[in-house]
Backbone as a ProteinNet text record, in pm:
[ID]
protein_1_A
[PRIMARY]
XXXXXXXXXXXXXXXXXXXXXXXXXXXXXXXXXXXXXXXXXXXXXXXXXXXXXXXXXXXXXXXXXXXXXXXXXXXXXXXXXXXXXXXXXXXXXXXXXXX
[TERTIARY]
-2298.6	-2242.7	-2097	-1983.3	-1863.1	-1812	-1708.7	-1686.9	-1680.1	-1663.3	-1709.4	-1896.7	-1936.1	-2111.4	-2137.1	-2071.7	-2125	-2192.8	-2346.6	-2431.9	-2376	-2362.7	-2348.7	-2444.8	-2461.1	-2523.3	-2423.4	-2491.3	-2409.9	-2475.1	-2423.2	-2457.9	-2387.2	-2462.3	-2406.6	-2407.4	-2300.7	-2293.2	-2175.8	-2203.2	-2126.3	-2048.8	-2128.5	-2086.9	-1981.9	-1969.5	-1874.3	-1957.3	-1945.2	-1996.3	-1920.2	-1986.5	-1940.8	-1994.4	-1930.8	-1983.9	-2032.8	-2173.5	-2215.9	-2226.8	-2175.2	-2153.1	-2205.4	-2328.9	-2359.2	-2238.4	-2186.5	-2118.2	-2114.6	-2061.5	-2023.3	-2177.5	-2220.8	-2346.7	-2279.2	-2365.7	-2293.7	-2345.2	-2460.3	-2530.1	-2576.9	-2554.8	-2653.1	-2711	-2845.3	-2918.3	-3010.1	-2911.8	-2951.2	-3093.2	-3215.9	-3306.1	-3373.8	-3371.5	-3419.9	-3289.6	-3323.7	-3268	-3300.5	-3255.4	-3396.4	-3264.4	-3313.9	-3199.7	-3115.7	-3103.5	-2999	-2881.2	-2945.4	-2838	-2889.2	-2939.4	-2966.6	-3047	-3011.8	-2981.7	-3085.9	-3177.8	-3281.8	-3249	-3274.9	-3250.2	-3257	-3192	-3215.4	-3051.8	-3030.4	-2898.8	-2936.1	-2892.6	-2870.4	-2748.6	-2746.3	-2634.1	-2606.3	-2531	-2484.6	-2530.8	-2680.1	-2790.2	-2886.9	-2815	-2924.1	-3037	-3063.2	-3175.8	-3186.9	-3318.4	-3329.7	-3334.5	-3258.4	-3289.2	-3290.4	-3383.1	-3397.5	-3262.1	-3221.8	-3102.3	-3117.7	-3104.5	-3085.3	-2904.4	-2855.6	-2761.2	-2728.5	-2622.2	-2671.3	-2539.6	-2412.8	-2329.4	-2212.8	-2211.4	-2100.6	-2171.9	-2285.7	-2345.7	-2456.7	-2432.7	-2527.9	-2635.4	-2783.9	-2856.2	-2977.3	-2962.1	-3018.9	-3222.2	-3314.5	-3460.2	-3550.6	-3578.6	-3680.9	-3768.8	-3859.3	-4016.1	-3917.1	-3932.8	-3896.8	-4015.3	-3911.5	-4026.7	-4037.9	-3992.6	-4034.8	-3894.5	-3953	-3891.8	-3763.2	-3858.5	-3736.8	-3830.1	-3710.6	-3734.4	-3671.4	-3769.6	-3708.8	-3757	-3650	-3642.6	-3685.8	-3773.1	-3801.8	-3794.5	-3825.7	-3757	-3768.5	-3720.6	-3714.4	-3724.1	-3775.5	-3825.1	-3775.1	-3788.5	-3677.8	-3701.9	-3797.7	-3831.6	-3744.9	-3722	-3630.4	-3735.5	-3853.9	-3904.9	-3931.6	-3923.1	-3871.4	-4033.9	-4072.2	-4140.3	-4091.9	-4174.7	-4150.6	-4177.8	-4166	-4262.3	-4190.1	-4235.7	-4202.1	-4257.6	-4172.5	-4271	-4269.5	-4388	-4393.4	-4360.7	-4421.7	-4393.5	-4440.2	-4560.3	-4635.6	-4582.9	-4507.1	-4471.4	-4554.1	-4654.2	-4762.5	-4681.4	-4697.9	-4646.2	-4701.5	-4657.6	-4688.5	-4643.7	-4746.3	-4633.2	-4576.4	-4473.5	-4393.4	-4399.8	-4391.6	-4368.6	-4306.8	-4174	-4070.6	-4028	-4009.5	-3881.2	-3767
-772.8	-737.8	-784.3	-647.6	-741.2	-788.7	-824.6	-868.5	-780.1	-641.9	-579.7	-486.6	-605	-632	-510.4	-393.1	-304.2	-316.4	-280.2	-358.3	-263.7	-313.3	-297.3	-271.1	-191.2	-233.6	-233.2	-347.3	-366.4	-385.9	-400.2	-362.8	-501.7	-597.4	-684.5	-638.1	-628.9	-617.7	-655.8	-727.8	-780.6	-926.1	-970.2	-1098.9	-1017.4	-901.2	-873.6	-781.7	-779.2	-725.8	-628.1	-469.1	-369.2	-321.6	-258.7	-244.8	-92.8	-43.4	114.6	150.2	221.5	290	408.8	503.8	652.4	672.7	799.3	854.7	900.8	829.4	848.8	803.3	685.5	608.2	486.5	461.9	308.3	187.1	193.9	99.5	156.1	108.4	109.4	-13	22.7	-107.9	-18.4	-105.7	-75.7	-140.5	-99.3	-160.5	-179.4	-97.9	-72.2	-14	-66.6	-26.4	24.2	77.6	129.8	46.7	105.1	103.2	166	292.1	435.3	356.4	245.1	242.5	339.9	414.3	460.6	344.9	388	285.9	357	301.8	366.4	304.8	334.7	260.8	331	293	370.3	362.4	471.5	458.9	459.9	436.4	455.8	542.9	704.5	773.9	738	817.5	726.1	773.6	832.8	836.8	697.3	586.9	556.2	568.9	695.1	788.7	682.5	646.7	585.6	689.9	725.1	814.8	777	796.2	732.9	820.8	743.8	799.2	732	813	771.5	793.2	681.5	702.7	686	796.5	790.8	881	788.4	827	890.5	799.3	858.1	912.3	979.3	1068.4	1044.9	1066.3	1046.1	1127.3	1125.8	1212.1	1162.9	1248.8	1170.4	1266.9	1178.4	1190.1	1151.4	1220.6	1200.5	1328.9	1302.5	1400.6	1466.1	1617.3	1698.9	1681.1	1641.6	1592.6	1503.7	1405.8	1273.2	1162.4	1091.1	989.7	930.3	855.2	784	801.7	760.6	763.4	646.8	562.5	453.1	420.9	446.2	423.5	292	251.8	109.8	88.4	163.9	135.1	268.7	274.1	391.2	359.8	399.9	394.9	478.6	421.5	471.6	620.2	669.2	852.3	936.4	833.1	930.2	886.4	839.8	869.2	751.9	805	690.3	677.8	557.9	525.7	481.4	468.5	448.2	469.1	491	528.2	589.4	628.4	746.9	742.7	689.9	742	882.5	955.2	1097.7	1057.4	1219.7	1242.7	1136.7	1164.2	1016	826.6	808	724.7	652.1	735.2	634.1	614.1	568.3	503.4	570.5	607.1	674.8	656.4	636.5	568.6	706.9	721.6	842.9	796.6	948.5	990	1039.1	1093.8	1167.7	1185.4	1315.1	1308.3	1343.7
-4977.9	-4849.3	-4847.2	-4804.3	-4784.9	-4632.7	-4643.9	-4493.1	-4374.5	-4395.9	-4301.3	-4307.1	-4324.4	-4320.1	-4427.4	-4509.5	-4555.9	-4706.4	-4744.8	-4852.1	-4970.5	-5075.1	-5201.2	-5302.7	-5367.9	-5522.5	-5617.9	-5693.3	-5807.3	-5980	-6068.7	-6176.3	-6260.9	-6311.2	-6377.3	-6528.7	-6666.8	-6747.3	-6881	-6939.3	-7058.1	-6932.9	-6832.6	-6740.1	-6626.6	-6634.3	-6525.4	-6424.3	-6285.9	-6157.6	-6169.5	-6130.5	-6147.3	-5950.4	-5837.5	-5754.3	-5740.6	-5727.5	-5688.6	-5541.7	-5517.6	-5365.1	-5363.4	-5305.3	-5298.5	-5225.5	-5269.6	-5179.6	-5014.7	-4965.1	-4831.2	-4771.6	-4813	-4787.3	-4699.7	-4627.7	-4524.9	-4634.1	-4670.1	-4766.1	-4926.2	-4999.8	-5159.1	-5217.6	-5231.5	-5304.2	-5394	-5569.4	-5617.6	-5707.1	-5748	-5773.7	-5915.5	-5981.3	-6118.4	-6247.2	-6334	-6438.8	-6532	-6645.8	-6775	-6889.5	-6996.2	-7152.5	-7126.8	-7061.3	-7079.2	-7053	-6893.4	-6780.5	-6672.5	-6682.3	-6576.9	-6466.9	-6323.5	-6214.2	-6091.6	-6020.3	-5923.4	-5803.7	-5711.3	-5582.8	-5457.2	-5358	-5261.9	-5130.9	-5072	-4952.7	-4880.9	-4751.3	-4669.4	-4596.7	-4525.3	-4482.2	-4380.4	-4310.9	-4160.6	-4036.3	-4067	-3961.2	-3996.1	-4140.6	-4152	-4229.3	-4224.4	-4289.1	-4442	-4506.2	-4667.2	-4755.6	-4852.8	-4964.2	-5131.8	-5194.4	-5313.6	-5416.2	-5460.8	-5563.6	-5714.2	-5822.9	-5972.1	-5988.2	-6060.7	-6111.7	-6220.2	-6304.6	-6449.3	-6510.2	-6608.7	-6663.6	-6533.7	-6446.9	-6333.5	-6258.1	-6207.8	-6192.1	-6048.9	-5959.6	-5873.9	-5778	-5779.4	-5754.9	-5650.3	-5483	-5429.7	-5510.3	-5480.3	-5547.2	-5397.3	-5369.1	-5244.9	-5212.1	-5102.5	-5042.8	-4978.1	-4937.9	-4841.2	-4724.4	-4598.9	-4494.7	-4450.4	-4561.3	-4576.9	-4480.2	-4410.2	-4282.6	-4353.6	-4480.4	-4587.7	-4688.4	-4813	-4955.4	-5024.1	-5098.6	-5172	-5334.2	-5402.7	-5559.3	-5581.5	-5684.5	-5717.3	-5830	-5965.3	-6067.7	-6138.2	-6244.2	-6372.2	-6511.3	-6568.1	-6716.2	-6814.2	-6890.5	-7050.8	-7091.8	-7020.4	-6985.2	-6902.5	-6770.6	-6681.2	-6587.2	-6558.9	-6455.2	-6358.9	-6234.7	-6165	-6047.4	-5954.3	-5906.7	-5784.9	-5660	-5545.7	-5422.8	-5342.6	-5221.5	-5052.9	-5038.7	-4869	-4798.1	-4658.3	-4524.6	-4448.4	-4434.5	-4407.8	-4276.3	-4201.1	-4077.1	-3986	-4045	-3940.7	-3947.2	-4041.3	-4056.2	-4127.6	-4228.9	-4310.4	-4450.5	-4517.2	-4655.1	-4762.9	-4848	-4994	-5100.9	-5196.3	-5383	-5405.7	-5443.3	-5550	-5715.1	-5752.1	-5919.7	-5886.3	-5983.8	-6017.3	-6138.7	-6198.4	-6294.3	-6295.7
[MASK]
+++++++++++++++++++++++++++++++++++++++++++++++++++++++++++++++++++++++++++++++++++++++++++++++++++

């Protein structure tokens, strides 16, 4: 978090802090990592709204349910495929698969 309260993900590597921002996201937390580097996690836009995002070689891709309340990335594996979970309409909770 910096001083104007806005959350960060970040990426520690070779001892230096690298900071990830989704684009035009108020918040990024990032959560999982694999070998690639590829990076799982989840934003927040500026409704708020949670959306699960992979990031990978510059590259950012939001990954979520159509429908779904929010979407949150929890980690990714040396396949591409990432894990995690969504609240639908009703606001009940669900694990995700993705590739």
């Amino acid at each position: 978090m910096d001083t104007s309260l806005k959350v960060h993900g970040y990426l520690l590597s070779s001892g230096k802090f690298t900071s990830l921002d989704f684009p035009q996201a108020v918040e990024t937390i990032a959560v999982g990592i694999n070998d690639a580097g590829q990076i799982a996690g989840r934003y927040a836009d500026a409704n708020k709204q949670l959306h699960g995002f992979v990031y990978s070689n510059g590259d950012w891709k939001t990954v979520g349910v159509p429908g779904a309340q929010a979407s949150v990335l929890c980690r990714i594996q040396n396949n591409g495929q990432v894990t995690g979970y969504f609240y639908d309409a009703l606001g009940e909770v669900h694990g995700l698969i993705a590739h």
